[in-house]
Backbone bond lengths (Angstrom), bond angles and torsions (degrees), N, CA, C in turn:
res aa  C-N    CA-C-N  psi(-1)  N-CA   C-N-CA  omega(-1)  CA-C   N-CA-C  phi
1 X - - - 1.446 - - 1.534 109.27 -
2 X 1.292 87.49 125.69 1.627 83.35 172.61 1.999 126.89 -77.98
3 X 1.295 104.15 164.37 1.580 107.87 172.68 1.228 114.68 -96.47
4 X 1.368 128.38 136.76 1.592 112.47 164.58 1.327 99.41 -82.65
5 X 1.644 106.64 145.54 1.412 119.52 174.73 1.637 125.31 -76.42
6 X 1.109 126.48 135.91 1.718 116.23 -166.39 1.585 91.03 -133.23
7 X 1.723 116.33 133.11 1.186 114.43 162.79 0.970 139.54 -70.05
8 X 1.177 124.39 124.60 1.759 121.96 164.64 1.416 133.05 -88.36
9 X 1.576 116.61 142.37 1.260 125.58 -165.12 1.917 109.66 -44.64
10 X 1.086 119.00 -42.20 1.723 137.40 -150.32 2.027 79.11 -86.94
11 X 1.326 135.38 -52.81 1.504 143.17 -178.53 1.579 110.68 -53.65
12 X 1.338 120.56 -32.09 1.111 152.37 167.85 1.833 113.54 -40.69
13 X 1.456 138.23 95.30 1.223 112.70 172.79 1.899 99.22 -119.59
14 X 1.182 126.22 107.58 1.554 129.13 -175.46 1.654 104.64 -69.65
15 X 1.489 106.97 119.90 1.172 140.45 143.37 1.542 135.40 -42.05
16 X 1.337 125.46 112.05 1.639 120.25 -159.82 1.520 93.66 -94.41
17 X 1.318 137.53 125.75 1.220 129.03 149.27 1.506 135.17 -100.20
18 X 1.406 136.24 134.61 1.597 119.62 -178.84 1.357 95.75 -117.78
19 X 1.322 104.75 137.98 1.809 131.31 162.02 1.202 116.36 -112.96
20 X 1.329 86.47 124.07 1.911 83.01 170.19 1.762 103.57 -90.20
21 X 1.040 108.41 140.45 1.780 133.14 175.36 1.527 116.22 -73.78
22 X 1.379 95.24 -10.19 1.661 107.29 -169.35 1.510 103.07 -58.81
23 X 1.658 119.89 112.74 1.669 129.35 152.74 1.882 96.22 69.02
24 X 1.325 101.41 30.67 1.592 101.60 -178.96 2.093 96.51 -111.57
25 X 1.310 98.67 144.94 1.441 116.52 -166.03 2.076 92.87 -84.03
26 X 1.213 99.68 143.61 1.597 105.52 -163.72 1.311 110.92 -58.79
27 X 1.240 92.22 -63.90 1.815 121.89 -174.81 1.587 98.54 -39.94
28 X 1.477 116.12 -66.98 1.335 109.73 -172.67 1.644 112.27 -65.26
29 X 1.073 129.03 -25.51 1.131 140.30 -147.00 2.279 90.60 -73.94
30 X 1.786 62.36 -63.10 2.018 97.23 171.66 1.834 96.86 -19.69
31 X 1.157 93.17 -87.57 1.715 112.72 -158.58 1.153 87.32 -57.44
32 X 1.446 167.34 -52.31 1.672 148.05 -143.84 1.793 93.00 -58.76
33 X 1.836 96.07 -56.38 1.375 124.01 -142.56 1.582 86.47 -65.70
34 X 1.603 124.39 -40.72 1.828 119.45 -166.90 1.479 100.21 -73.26
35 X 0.991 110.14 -23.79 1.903 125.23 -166.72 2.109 93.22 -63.79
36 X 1.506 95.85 -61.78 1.548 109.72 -168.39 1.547 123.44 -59.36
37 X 1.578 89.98 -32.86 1.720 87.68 -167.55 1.926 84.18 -95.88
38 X 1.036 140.90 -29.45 1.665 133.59 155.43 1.682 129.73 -20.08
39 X 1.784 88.32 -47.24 1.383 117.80 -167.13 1.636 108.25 71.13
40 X 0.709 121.54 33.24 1.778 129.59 162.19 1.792 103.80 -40.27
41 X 1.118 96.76 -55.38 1.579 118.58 -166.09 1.551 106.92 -52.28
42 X 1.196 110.25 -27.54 1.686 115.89 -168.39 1.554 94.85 -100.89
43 X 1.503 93.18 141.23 2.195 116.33 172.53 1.925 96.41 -46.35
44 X 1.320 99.86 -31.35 1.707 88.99 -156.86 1.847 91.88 -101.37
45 X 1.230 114.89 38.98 1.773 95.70 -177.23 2.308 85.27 -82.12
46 X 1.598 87.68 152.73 1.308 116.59 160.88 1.325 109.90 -137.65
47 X 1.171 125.30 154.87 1.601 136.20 -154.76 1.728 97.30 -95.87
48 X 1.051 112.91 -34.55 1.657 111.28 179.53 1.274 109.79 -82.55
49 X 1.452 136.70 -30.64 1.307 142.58 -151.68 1.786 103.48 -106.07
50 X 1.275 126.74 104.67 1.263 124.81 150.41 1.282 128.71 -27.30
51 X 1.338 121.05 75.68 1.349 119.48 -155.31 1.834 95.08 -119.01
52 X 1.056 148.42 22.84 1.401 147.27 -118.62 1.937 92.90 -148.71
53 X 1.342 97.27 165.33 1.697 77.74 -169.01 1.429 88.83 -136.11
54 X 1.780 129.32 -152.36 1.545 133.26 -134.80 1.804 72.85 -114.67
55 X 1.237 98.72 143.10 2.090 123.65 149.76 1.444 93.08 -127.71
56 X 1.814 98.02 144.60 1.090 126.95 178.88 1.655 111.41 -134.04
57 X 0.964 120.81 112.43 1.951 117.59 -166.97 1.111 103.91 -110.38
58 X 1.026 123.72 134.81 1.670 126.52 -172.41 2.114 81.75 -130.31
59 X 1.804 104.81 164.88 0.799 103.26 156.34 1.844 108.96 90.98
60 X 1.665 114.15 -15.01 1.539 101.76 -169.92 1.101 145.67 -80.71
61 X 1.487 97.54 10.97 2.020 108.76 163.39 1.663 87.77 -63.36
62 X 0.913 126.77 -56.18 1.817 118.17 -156.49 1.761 108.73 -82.12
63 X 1.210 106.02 62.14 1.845 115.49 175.35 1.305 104.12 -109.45
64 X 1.211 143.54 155.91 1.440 149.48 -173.12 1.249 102.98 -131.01
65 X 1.140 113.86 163.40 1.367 151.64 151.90 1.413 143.06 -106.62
66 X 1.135 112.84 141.71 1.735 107.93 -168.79 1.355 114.48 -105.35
67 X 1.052 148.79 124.50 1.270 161.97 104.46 2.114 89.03 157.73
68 X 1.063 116.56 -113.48 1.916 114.40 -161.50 1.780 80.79 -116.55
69 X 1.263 110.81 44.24 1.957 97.62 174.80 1.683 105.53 -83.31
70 X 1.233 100.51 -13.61 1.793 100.37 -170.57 1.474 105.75 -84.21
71 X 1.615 111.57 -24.67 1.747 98.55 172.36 1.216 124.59 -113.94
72 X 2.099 104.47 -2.41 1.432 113.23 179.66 1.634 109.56 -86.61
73 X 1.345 116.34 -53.09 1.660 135.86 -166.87 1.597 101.71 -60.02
74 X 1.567 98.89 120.62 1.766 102.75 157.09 1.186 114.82 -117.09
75 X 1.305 104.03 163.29 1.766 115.32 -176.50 1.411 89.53 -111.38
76 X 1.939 105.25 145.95 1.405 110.40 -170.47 1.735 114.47 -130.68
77 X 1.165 128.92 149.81 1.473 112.13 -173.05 1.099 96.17 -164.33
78 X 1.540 118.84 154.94 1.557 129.56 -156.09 1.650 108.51 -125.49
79 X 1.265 123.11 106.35 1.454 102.14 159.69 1.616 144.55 -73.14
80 X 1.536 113.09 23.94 1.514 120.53 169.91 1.255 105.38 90.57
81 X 1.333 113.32 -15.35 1.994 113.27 -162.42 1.962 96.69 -95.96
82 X 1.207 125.52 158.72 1.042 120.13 155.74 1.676 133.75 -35.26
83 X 1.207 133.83 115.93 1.756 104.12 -174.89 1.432 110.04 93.56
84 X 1.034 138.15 -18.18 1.523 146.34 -155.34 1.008 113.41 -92.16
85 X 1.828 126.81 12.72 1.527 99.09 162.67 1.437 116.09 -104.84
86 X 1.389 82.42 -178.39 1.729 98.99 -154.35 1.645 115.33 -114.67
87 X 0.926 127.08 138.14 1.822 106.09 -177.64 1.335 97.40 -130.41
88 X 1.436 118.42 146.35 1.490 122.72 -173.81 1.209 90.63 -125.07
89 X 1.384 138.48 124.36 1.934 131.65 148.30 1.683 128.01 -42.28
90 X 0.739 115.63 157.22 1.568 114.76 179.01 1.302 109.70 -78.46
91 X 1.013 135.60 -31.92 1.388 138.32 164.49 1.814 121.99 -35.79
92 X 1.551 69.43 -75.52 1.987 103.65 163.53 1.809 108.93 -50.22
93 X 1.118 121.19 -37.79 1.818 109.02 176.93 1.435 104.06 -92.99
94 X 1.343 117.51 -17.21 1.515 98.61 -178.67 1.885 117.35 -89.76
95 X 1.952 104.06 5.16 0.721 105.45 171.95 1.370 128.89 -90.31
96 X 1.173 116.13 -58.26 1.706 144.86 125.24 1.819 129.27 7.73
97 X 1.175 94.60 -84.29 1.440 139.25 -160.13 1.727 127.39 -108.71
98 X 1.678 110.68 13.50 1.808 111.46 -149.26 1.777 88.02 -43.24
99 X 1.248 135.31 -53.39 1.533 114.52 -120.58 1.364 100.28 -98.51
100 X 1.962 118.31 -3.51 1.070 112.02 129.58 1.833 151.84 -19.51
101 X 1.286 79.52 -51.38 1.746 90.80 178.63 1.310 112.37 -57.79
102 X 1.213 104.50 -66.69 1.912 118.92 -171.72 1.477 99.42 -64.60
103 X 1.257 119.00 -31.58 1.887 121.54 -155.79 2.574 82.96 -86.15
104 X 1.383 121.38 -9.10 1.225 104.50 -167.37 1.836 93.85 -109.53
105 X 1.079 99.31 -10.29 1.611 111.99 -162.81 1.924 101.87 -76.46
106 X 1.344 87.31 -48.51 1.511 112.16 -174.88 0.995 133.62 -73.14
107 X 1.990 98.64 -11.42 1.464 121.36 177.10 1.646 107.22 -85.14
108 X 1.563 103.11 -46.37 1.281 101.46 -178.87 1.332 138.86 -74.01
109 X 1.755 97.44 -0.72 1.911 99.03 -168.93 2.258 86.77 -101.12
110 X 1.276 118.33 1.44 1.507 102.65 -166.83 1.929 90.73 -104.44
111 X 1.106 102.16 169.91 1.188 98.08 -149.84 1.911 109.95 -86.90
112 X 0.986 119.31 -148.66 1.628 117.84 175.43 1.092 136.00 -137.50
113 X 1.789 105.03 72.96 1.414 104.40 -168.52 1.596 89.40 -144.34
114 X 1.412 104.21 -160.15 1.610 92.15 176.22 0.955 128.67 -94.79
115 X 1.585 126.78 26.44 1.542 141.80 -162.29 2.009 85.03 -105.47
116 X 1.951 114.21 -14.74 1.498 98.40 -172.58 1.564 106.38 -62.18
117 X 1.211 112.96 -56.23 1.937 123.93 178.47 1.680 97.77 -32.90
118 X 0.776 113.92 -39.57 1.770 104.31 -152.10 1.535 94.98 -101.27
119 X 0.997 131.29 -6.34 1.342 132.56 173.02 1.657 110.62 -97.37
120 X 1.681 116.10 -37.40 1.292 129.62 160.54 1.194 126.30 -42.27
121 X 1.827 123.20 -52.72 1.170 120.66 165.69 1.819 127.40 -88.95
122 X 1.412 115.85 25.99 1.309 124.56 154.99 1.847 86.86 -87.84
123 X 1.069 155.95 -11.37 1.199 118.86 -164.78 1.698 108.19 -112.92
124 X 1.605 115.56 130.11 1.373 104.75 -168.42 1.774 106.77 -116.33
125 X 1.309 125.99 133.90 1.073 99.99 -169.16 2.029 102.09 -138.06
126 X 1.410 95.86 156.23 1.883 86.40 -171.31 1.619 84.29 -139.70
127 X 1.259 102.48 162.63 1.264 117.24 -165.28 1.720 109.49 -112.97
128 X 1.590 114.75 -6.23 1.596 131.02 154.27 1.017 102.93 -103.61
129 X 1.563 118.75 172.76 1.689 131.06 172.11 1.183 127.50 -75.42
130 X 1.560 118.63 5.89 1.549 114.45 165.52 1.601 110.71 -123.36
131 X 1.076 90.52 -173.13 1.693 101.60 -138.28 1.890 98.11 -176.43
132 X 1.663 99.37 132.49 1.386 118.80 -154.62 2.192 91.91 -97.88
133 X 1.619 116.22 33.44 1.581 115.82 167.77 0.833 108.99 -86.71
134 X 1.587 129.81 -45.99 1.319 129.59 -162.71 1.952 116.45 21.42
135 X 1.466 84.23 -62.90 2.070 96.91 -161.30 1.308 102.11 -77.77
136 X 1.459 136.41 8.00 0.988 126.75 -166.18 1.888 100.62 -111.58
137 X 0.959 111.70 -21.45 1.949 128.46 149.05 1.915 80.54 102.37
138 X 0.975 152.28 54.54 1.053 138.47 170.17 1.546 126.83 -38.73
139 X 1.372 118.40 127.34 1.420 109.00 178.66 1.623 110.07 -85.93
140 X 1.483 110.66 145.10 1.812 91.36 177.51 1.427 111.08 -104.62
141 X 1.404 110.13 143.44 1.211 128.16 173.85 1.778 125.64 -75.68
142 X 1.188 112.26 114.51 2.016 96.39 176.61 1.241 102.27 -69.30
């Protein structure tokens, strides 16, 4: 009889990846990046096991959008008080705020348990082209 195989944390060696954001559409961009730090991508992903490795985005003032999402789409957030929400335009966060966008996009496609936090801070993101990995040898992603 066979065993199914289950990963372990110590079997585990995490992978650094860098993307550039440059003229790349969110949504798709979104799902590669929830896919990677998941570990979907690997023979051995399991859904309970942090098996998923490092994204690094350089570049995310320059992300696009497809069709009128940059002057139609708002981002929304609540301060707890009666009356308290808030709506920002897409325009307005990609002016502001870029690494927002991708860093809210990326929140919502990973799933909702407590594996989201720990998958959240593998993801690092800058809104110019450098970026404090260097030593970590990043491979880049097209």
């Amino acid at each position: 009889m066979q065993k199914t195989y289950m990963p372990k944390k110590q079997d585990l060696k995490p992978v650094w990846y860098l993307v550039n954001a440059e003229d790349q559409i969110v949504g798709h961009l979104a799902t590669r990046i929830a896919n990677i730090l998941r570990g979907k991508d690997k023979p051995i992903f399991a859904p309970h096991v942090d098996c998923g490795d490092f994204v690094i985005i350089i570049n995310a003032e320059k992300i696009k959008f497809t069709g009128k999402k940059l002057l139609d789409k708002k981002y929304f957030r609540h301060s707890g008080f009666k009356g308290g929400i808030k709506e920002t335009p897409a325009i307005k966060m990609l002016a502001e705020k870029p690494t927002k966008i991708l860093e809210e996009a990326v929140k919502s496609m990973l799933p909702n348990n407590k594996l989201k936090k720990v998958f959240m801070k593998k993801l690092k993101i800058y809104a110019g082209d450098k970026h404090p990995h260097e030593a970590q040898n990043p491979i880049t992603l097209n």
